[in-house]
N, CA, C, O and CB atoms as a CASP TS submission, in Angstrom:
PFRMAT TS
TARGET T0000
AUTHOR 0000-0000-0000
METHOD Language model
MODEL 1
PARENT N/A
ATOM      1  N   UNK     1      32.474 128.676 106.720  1.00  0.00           N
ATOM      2  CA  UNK     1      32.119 129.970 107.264  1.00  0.00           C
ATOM      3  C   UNK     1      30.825 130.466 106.603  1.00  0.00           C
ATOM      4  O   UNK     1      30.818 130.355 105.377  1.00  0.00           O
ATOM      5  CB  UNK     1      33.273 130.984 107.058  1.00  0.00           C
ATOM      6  N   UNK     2      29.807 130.954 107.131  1.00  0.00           N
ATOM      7  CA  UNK     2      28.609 131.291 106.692  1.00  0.00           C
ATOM      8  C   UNK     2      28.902 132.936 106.669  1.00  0.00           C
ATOM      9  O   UNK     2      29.467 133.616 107.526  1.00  0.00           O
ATOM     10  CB  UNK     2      27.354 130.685 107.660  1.00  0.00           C
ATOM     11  N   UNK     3      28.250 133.386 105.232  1.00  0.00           N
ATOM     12  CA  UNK     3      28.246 134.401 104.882  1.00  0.00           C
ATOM     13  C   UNK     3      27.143 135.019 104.581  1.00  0.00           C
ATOM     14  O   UNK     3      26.789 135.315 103.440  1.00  0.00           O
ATOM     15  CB  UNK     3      28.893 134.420 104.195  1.00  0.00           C
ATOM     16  N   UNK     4      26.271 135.346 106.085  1.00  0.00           N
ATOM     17  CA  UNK     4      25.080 135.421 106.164  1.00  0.00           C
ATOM     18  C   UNK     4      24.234 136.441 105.180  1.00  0.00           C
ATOM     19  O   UNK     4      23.044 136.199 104.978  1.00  0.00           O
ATOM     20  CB  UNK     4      24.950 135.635 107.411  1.00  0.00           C
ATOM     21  N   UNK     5      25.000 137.822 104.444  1.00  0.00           N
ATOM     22  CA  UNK     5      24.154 138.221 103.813  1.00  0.00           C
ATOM     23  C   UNK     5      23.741 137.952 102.327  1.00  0.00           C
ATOM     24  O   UNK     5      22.828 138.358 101.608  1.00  0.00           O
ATOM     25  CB  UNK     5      24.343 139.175 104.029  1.00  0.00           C
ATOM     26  N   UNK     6      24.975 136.949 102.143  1.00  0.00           N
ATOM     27  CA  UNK     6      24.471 136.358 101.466  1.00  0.00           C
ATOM     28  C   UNK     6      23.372 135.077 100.800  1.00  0.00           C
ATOM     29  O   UNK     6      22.786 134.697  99.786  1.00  0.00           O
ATOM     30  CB  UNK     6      25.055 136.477 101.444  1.00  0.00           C
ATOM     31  N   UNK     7      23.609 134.816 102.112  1.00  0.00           N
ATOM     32  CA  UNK     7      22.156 133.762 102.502  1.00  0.00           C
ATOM     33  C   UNK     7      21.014 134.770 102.546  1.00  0.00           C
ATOM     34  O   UNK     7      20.108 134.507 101.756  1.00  0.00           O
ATOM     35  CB  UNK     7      22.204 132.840 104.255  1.00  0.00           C
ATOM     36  N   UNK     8      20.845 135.895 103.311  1.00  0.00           N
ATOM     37  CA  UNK     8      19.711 136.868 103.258  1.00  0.00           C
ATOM     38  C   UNK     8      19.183 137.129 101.725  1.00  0.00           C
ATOM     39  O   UNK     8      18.065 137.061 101.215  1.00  0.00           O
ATOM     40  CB  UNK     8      20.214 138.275 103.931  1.00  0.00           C
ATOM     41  N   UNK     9      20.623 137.494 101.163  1.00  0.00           N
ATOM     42  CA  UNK     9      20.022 137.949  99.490  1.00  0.00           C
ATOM     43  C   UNK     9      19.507 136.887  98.875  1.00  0.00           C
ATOM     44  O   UNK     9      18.552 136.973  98.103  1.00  0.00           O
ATOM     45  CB  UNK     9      21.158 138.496  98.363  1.00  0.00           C
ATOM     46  N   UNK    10      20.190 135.630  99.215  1.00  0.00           N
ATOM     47  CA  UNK    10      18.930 134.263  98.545  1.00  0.00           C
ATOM     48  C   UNK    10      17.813 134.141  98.635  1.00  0.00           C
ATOM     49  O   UNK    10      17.060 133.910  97.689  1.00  0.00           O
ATOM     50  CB  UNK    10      18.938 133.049  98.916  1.00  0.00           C
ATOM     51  N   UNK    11      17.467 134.285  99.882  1.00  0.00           N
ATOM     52  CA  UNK    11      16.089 134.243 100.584  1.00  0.00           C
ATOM     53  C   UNK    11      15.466 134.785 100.175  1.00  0.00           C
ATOM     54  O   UNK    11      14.399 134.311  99.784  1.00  0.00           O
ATOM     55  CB  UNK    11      15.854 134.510 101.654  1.00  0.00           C
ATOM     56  N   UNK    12      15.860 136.454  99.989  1.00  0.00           N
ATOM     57  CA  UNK    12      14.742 137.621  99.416  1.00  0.00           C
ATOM     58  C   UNK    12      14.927 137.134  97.845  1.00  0.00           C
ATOM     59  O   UNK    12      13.889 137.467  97.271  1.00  0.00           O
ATOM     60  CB  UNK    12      15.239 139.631  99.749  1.00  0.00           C
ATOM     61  N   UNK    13      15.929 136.406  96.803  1.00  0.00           N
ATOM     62  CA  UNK    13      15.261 136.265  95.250  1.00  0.00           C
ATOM     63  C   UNK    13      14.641 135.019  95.621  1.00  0.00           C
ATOM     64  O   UNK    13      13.829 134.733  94.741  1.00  0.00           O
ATOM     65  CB  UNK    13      16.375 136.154  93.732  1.00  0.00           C
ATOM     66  N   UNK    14      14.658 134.257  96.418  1.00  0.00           N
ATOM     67  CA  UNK    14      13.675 132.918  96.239  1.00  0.00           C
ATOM     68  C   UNK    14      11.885 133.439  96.617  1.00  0.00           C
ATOM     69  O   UNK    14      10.766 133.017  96.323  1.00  0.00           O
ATOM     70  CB  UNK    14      14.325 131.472  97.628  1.00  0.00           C
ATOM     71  N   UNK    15      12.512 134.688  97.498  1.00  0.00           N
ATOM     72  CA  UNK    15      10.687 134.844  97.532  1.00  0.00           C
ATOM     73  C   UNK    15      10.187 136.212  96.603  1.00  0.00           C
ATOM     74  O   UNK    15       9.089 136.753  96.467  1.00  0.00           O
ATOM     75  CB  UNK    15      10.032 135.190  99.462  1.00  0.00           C
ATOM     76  N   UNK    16      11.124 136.403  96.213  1.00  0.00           N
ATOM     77  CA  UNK    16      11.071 137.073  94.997  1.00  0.00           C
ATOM     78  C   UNK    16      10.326 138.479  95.609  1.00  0.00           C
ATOM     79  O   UNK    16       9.293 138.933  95.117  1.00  0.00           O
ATOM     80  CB  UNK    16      10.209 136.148  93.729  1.00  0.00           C
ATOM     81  N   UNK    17      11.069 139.115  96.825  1.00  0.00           N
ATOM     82  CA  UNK    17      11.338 140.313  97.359  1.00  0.00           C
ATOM     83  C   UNK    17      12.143 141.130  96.694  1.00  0.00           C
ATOM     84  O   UNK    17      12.979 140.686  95.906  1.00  0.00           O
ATOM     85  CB  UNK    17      11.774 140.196  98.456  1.00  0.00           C
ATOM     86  N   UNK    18      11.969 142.591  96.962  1.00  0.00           N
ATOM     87  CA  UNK    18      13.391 143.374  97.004  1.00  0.00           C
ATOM     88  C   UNK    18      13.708 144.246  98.289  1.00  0.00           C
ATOM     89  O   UNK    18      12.985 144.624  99.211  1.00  0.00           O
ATOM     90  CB  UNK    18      13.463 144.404  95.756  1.00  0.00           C
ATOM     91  N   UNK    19      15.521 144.491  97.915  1.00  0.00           N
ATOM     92  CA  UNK    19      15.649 145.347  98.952  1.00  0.00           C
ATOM     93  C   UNK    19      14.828 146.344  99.371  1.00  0.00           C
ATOM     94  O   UNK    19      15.021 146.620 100.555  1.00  0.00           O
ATOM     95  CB  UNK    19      16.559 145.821  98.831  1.00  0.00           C
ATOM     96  N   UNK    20      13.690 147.209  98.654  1.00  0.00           N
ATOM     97  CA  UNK    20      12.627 148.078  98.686  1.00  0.00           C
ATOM     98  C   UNK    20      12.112 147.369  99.997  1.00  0.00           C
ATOM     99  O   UNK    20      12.440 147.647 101.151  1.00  0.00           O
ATOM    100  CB  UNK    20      11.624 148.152  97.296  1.00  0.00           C
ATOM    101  N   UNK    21      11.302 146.466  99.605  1.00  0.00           N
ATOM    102  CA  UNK    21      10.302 145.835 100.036  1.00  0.00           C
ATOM    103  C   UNK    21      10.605 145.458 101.569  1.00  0.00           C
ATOM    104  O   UNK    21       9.721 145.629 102.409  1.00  0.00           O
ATOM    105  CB  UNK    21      10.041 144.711  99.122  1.00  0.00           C
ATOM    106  N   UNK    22      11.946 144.909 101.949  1.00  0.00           N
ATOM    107  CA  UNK    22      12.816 144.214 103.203  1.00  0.00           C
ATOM    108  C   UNK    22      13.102 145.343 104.092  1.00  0.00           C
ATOM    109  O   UNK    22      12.922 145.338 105.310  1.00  0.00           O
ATOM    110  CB  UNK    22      14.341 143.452 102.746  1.00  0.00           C
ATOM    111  N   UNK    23      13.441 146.059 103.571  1.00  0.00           N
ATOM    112  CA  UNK    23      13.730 148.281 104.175  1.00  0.00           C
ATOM    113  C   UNK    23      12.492 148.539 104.803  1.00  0.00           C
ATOM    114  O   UNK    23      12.548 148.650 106.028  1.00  0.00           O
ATOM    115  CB  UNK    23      13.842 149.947 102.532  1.00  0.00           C
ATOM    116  N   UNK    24      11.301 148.670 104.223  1.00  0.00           N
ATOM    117  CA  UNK    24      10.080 149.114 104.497  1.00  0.00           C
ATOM    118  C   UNK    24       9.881 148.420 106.213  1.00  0.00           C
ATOM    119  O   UNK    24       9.887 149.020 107.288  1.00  0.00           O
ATOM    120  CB  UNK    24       8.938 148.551 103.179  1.00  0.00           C
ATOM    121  N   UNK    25       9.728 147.055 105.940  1.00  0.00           N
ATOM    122  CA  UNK    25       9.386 145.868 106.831  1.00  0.00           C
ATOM    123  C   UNK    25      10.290 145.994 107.842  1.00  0.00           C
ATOM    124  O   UNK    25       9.524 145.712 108.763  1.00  0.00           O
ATOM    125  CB  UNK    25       9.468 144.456 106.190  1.00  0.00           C
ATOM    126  N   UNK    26      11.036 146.143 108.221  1.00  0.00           N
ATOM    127  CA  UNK    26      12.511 145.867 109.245  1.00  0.00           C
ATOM    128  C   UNK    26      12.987 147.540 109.310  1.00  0.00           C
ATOM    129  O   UNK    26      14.021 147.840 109.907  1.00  0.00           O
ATOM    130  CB  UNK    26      14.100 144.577 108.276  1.00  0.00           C
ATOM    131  N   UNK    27      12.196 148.514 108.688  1.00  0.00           N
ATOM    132  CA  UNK    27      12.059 150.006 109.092  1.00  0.00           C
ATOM    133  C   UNK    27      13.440 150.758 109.143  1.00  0.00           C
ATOM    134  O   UNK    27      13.807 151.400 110.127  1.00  0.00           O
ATOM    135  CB  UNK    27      11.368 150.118 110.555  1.00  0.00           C
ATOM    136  N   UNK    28      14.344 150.582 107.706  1.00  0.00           N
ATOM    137  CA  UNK    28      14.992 150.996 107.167  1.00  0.00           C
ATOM    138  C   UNK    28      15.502 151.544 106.129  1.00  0.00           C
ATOM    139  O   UNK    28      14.714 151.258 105.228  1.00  0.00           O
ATOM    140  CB  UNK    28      15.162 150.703 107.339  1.00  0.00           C
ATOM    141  N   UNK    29      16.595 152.347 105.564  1.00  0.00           N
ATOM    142  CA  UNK    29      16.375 152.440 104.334  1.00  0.00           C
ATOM    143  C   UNK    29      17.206 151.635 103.268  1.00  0.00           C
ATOM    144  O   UNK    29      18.380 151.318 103.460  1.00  0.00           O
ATOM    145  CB  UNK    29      16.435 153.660 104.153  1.00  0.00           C
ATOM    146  N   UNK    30      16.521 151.340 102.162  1.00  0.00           N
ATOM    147  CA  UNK    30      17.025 150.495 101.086  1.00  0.00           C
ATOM    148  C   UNK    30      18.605 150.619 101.051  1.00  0.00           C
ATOM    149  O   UNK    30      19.036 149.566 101.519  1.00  0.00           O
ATOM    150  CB  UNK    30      16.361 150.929  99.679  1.00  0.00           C
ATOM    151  N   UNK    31      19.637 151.442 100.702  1.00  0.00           N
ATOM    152  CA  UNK    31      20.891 151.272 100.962  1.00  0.00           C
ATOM    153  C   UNK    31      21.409 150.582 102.195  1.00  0.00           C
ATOM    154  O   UNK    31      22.490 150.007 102.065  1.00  0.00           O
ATOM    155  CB  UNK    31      21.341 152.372 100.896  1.00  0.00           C
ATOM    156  N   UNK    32      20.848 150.545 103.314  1.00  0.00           N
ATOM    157  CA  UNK    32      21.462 149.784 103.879  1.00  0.00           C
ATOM    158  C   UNK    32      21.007 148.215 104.291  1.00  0.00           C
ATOM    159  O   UNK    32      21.485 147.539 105.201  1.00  0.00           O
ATOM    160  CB  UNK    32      21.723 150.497 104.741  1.00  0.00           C
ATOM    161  N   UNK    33      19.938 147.836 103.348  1.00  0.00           N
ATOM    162  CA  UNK    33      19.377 146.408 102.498  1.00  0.00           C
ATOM    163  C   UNK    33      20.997 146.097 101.806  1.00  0.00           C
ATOM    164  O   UNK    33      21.745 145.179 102.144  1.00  0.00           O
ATOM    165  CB  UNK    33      17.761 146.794 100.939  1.00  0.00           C
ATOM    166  N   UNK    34      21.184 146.831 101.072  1.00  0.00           N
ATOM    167  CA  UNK    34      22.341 146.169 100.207  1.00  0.00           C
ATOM    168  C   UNK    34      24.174 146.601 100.771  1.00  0.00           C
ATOM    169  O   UNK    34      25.216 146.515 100.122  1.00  0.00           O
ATOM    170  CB  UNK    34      22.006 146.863  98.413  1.00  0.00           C
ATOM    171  N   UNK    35      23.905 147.133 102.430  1.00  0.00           N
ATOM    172  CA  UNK    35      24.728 146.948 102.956  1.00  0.00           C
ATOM    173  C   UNK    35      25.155 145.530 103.426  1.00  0.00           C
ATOM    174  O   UNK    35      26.187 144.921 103.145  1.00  0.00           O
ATOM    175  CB  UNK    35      24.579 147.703 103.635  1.00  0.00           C
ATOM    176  N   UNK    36      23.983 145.106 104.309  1.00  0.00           N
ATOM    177  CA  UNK    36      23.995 144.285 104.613  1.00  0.00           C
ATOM    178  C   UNK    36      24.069 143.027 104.101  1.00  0.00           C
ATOM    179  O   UNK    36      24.467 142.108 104.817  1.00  0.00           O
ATOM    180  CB  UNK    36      23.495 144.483 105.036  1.00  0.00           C
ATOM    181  N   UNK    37      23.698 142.820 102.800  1.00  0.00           N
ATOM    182  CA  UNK    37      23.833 141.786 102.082  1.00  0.00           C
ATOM    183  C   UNK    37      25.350 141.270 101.756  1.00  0.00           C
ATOM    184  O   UNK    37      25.555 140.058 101.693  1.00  0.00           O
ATOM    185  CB  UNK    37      23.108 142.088 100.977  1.00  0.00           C
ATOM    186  N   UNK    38      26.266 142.079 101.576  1.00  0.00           N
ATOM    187  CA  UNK    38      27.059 142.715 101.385  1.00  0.00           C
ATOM    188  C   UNK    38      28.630 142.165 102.104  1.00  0.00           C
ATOM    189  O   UNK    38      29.803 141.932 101.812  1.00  0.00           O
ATOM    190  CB  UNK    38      26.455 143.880 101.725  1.00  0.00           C
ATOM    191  N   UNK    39      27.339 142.169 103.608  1.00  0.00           N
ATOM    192  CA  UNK    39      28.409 142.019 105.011  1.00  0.00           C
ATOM    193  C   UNK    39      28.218 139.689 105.201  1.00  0.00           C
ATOM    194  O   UNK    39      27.322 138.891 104.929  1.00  0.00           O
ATOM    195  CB  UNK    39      27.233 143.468 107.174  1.00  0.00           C
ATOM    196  N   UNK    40      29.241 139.604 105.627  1.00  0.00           N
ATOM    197  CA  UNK    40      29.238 137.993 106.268  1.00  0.00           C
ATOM    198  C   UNK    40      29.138 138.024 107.324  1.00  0.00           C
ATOM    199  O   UNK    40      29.119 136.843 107.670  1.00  0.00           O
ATOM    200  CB  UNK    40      30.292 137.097 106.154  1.00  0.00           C
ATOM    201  N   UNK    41      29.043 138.697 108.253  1.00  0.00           N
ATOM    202  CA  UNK    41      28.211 138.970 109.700  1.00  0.00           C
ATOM    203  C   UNK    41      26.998 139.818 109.759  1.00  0.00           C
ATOM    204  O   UNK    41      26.537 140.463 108.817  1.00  0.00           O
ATOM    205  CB  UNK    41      29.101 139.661 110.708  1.00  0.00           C
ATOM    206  N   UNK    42      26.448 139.738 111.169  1.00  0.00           N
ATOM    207  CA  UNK    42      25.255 140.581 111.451  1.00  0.00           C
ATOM    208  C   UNK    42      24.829 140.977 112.449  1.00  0.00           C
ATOM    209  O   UNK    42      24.391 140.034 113.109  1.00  0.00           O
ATOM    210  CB  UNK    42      24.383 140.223 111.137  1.00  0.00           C
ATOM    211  N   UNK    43      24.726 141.837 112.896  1.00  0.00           N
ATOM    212  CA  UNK    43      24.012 142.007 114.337  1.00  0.00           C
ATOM    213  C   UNK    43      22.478 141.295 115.019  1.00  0.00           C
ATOM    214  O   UNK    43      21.410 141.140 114.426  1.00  0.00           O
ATOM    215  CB  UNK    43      23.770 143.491 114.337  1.00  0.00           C
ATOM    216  N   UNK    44      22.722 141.048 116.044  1.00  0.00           N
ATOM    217  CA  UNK    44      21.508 139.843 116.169  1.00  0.00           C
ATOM    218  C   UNK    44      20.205 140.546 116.245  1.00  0.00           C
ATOM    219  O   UNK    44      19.176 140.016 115.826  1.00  0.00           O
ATOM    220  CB  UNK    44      21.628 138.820 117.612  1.00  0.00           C
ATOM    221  N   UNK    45      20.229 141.672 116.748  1.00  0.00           N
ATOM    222  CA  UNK    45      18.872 142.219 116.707  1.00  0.00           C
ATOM    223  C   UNK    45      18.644 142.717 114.970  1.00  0.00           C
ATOM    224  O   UNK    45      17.492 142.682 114.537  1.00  0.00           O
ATOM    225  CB  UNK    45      18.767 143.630 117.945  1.00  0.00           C
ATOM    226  N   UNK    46      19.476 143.046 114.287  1.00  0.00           N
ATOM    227  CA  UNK    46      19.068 143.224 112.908  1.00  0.00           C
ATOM    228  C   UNK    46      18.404 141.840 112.420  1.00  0.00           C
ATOM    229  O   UNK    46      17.279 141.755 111.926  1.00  0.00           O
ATOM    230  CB  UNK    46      20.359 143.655 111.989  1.00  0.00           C
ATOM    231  N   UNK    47      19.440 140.589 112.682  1.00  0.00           N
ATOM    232  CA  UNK    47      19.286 139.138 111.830  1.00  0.00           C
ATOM    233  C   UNK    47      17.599 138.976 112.808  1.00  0.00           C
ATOM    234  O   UNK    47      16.703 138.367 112.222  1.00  0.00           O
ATOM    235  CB  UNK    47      21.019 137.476 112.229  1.00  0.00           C
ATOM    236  N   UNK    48      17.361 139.429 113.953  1.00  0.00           N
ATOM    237  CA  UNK    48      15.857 139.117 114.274  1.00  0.00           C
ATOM    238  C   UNK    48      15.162 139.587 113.303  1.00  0.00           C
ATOM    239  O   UNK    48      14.801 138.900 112.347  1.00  0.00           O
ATOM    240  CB  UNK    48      15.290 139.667 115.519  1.00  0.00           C
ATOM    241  N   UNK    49      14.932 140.682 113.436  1.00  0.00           N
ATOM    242  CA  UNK    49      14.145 141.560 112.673  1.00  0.00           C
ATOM    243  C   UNK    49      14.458 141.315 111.046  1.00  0.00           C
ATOM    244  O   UNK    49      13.891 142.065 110.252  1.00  0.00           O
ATOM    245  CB  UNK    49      14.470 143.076 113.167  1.00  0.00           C
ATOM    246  N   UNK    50      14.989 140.699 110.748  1.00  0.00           N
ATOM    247  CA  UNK    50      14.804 140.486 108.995  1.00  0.00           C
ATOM    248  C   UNK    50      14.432 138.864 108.940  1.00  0.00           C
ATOM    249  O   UNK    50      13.627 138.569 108.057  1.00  0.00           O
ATOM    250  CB  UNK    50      16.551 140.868 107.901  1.00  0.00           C
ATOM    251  N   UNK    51      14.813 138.013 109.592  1.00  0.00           N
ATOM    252  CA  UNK    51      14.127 136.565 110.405  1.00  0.00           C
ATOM    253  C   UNK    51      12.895 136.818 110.172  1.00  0.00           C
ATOM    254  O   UNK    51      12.502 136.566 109.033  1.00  0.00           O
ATOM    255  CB  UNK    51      14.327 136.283 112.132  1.00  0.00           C
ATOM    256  N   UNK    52      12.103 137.278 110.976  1.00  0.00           N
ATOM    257  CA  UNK    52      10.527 137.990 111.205  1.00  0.00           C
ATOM    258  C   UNK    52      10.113 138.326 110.108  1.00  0.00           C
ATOM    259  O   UNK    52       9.049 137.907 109.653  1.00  0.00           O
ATOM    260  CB  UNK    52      10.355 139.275 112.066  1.00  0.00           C
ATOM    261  N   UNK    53      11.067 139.330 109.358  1.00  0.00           N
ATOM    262  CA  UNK    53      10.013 140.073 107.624  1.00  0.00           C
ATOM    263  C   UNK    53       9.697 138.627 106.859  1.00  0.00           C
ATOM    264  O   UNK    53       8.591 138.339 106.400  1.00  0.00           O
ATOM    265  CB  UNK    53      11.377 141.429 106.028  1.00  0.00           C
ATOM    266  N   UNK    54      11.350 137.423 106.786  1.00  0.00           N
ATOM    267  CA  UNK    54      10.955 136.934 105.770  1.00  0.00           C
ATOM    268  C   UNK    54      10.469 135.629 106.189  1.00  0.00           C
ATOM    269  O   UNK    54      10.170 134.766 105.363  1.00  0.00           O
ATOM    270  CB  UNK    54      11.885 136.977 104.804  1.00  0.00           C
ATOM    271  N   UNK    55      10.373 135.441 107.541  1.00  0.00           N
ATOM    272  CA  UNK    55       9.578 134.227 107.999  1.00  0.00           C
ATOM    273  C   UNK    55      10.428 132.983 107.634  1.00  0.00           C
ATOM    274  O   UNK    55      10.109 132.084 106.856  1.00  0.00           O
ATOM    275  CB  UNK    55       8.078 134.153 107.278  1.00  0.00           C
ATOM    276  N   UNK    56      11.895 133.142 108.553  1.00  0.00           N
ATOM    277  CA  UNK    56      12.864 132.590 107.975  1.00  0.00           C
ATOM    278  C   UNK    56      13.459 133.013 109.382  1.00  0.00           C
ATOM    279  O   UNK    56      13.697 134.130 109.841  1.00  0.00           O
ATOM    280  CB  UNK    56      13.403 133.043 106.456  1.00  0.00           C
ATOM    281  N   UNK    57      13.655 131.459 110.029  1.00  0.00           N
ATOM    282  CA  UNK    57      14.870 131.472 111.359  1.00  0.00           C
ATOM    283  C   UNK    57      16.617 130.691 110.544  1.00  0.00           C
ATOM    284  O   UNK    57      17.213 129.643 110.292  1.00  0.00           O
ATOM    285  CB  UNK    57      14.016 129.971 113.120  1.00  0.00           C
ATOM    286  N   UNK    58      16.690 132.411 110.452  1.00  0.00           N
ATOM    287  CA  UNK    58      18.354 132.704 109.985  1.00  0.00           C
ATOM    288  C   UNK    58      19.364 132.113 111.024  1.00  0.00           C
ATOM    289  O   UNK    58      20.480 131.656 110.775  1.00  0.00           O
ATOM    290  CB  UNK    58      18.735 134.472 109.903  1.00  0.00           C
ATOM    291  N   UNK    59      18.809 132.206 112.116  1.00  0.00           N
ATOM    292  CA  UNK    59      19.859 132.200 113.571  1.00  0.00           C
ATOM    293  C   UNK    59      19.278 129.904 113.426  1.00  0.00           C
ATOM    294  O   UNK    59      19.554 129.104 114.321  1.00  0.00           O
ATOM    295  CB  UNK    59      18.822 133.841 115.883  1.00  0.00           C
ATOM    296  N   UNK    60      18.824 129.674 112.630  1.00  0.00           N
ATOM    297  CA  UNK    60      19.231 127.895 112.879  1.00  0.00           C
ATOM    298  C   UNK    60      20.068 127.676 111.706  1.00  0.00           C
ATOM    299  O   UNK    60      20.074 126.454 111.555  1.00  0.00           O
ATOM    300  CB  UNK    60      17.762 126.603 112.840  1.00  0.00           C
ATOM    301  N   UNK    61      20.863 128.282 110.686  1.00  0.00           N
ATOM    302  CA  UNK    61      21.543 127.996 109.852  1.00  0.00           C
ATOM    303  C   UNK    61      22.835 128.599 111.165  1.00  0.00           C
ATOM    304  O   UNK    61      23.808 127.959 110.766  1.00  0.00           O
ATOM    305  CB  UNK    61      21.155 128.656 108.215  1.00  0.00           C
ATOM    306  N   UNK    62      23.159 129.102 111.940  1.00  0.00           N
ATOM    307  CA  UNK    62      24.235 129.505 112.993  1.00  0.00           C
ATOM    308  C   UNK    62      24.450 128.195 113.726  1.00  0.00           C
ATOM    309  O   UNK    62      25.580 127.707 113.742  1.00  0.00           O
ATOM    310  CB  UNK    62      23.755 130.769 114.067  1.00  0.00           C
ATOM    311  N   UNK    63      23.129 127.414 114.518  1.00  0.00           N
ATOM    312  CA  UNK    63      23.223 126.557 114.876  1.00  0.00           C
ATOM    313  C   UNK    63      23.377 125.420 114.220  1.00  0.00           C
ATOM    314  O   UNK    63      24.163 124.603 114.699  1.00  0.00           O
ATOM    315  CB  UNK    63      22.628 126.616 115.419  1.00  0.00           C
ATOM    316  N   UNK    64      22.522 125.033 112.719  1.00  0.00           N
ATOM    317  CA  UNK    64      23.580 123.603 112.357  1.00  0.00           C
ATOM    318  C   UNK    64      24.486 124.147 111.815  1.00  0.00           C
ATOM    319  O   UNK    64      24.606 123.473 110.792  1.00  0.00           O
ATOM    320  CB  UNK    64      23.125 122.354 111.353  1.00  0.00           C
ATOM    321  N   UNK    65      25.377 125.065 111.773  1.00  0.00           N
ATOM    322  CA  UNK    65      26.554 124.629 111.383  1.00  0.00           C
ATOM    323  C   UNK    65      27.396 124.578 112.979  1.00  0.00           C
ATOM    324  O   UNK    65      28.528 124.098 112.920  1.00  0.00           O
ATOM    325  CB  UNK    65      27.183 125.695 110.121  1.00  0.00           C
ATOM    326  N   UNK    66      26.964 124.990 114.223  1.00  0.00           N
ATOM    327  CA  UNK    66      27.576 124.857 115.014  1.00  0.00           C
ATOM    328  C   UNK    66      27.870 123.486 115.348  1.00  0.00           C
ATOM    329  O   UNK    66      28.978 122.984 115.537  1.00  0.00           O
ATOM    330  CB  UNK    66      27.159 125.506 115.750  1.00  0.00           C
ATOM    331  N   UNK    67      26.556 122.863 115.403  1.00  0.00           N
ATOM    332  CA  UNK    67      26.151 121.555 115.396  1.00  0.00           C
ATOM    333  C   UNK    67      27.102 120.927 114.387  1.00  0.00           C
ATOM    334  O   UNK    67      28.005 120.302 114.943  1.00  0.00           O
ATOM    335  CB  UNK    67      24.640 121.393 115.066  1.00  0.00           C
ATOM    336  N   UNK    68      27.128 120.924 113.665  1.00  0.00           N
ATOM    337  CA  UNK    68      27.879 120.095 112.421  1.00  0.00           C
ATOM    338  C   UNK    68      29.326 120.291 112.748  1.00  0.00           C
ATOM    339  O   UNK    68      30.054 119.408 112.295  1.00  0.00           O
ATOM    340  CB  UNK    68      27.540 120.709 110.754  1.00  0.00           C
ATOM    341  N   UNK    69      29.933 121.276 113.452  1.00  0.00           N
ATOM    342  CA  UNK    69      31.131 121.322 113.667  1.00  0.00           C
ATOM    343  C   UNK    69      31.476 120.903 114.803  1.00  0.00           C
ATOM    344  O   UNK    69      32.690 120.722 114.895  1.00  0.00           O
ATOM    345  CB  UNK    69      31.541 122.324 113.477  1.00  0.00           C
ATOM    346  N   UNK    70      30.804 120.647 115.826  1.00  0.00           N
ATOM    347  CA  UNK    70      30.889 119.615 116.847  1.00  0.00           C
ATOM    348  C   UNK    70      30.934 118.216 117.060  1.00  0.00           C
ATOM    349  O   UNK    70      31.453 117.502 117.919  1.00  0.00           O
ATOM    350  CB  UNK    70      30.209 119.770 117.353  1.00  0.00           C
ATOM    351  N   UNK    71      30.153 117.987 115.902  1.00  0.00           N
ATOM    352  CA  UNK    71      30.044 116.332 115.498  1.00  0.00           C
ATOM    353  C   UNK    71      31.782 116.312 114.544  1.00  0.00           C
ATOM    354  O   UNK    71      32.395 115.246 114.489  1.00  0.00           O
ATOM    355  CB  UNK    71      28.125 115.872 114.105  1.00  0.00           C
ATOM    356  N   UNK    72      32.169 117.158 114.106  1.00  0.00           N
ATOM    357  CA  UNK    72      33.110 117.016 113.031  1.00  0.00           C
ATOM    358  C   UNK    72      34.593 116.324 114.414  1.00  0.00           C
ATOM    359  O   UNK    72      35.533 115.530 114.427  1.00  0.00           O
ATOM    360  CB  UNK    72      33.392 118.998 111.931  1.00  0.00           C
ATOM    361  N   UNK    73      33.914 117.274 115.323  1.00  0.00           N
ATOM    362  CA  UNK    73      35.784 117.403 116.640  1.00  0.00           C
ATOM    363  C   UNK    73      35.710 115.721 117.340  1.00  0.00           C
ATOM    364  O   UNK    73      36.690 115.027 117.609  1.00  0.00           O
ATOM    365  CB  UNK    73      35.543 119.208 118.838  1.00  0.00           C
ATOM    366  N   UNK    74      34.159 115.322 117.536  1.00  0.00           N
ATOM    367  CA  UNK    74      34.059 113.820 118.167  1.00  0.00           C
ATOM    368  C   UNK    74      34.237 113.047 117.497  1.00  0.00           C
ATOM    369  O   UNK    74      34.186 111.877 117.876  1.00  0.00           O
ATOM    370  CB  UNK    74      33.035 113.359 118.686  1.00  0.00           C
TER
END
């Protein structure tokens, strides 16, 4: 099971962002940066728009694991 905000919060210490910084960009405020991190789902127009800040297609970690779980059933 992918626990996407937590993949988000990786992303932002590997590029060595903060929630400040991700709020500004995706035109929100910082508490709900560390809502979301927070959450193991996401809304798709949010996961676009934070995709875009960090230059990072979030929605192909959805697909290989879809992928990977299809190969798992054949």
């Amino acid at each position: 099971m992918i626990h996407i905000g937590k993949i988000i919060h990786a992303e932002l210490l590997r590029q060595e962002r903060t929630p400040t910084w991700l709020a500004k960009k995706i035109n929100c405020e910082r508490p709900n940066i560390y809502y979301i991190i927070k959450q193991p789902s996401i809304n798709t127009e949010m996961l676009e728009r934070i995709s875009k800040a960090l230059d990072i297609d979030f929605f192909k970690i959805y697909s290989d694991q879809l992928n990977n779980d299809s190969n798992k059933i054949t």
